[in-house]
C-alpha positions in Angstrom: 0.0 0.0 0.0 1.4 3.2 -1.0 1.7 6.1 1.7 -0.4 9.6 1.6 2.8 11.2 1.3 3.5 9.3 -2.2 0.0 9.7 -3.5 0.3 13.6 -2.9 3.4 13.9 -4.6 1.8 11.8 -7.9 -0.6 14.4 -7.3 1.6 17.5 -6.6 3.6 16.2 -10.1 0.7 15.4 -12.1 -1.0 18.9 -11.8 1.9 21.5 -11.8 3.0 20.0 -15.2 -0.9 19.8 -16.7 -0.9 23.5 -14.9 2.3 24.5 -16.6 2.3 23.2 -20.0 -1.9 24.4 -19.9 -0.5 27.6 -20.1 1.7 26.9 -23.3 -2.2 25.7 -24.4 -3.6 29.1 -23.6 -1.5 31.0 -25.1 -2.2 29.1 -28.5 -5.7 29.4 -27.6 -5.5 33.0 -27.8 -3.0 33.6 -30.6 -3.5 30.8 -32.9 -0.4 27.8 -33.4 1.0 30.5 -36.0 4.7 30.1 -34.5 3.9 26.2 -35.0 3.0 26.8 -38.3 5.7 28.9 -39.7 8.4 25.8 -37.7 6.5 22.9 -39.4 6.7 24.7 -43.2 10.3 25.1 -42.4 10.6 21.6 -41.9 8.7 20.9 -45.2 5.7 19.8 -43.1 2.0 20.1 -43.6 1.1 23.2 -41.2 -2.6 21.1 -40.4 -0.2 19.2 -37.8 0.3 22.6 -36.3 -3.5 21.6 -34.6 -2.0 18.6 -32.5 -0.2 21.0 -30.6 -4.3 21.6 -28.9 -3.9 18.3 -28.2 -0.9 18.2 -26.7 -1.1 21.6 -25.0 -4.8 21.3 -23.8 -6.5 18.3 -24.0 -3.5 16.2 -22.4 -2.6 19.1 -19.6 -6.6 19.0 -18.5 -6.7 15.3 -18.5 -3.3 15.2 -16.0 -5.0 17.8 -13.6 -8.1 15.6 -13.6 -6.3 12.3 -13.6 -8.2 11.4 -16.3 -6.7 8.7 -18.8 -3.5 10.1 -16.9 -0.6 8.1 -18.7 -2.4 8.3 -22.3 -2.3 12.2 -20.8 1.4 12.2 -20.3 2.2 10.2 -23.2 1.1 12.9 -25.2 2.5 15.8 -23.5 6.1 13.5 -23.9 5.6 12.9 -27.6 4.5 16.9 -27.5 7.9 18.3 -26.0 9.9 15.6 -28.7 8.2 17.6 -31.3 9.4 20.5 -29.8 12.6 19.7 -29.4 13.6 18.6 -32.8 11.0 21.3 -34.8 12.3 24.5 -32.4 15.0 23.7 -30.0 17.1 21.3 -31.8 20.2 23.9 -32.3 19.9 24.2 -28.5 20.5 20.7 -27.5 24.4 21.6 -26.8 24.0 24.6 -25.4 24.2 26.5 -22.2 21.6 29.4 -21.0 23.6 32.3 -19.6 23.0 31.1 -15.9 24.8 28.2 -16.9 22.3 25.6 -16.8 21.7 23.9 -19.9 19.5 26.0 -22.7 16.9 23.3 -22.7 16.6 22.6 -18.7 12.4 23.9 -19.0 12.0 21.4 -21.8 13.8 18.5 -20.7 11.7 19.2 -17.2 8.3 19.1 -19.2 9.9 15.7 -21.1 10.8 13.7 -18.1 8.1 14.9 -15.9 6.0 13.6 -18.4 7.7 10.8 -18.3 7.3 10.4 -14.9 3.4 10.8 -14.9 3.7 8.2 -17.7 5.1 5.6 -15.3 3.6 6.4 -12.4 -0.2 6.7 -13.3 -2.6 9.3 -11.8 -2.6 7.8 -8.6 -5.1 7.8 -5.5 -5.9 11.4 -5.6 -7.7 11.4 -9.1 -11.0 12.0 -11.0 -10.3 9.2 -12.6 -9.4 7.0 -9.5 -10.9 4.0 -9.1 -9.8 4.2 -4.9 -12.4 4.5 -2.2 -10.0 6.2 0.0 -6.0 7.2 0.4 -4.0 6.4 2.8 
């Protein structure tokens, strides 16, 4: 049996990266995927794609904060932030932000704490839980 102190942390995980990358979502909510666009016809891809990044900026976010479908959640937010990386960030992957951290330390964040999520599930503290009660 898992402790409470585990389930919050799945919990605590789960919805500051749906929180975060939701407001990635927003944004492109507001101002269109325009910057996805103009990246994927650079790449000589078909800009329609551009409209997966709703799924993987809004759909997927809301369905981690929920614990809805969690790890099909998080799978997309990983395969999201892949896309990323190679379509906008791939020039970064060597390179070091002034601070001295490495350029794509938000990124690589998002990737394995989707990762994480992935593995972990949504745990107790979920929508989606099937649990009578934590402990």
């Amino acid at each position: 049996m898992q402790s409470s102190s585990n389930e919050l942390g799945k919990l605590v995980l789960r919805v500051v990266l749906g929180a975060l990358i939701l407001f990635h979502g927003v944004s492109k909510l507001i101002h269109g995927p325009g910057f996805v666009v103009q990246a994927l016809a650079q790449q000589g891809l078909p800009s329609f794609l551009a409209y997966g990044v709703y799924v993987g900026e809004v759909v997927a976010p809301v369905l981690l904060i929920l614990g809805l479908w969690t790890r099909i959640g998080a799978l997309i937010i990983a395969v999201n932030m892949v896309v990323a990386l190679l379509l906008v960030h791939s020039s970064q992957f060597m390179s070091l932000a002034d601070t001295g951290g490495w350029a794509l330390e938000l990124q690589g964040m998002y990737l394995g704490g989707a990762i994480a999520v992935m593995l972990l599930g949504a745990g107790r503290i979920a929508f989606g839980s099937t649990y009578s009660r934590w402990t």
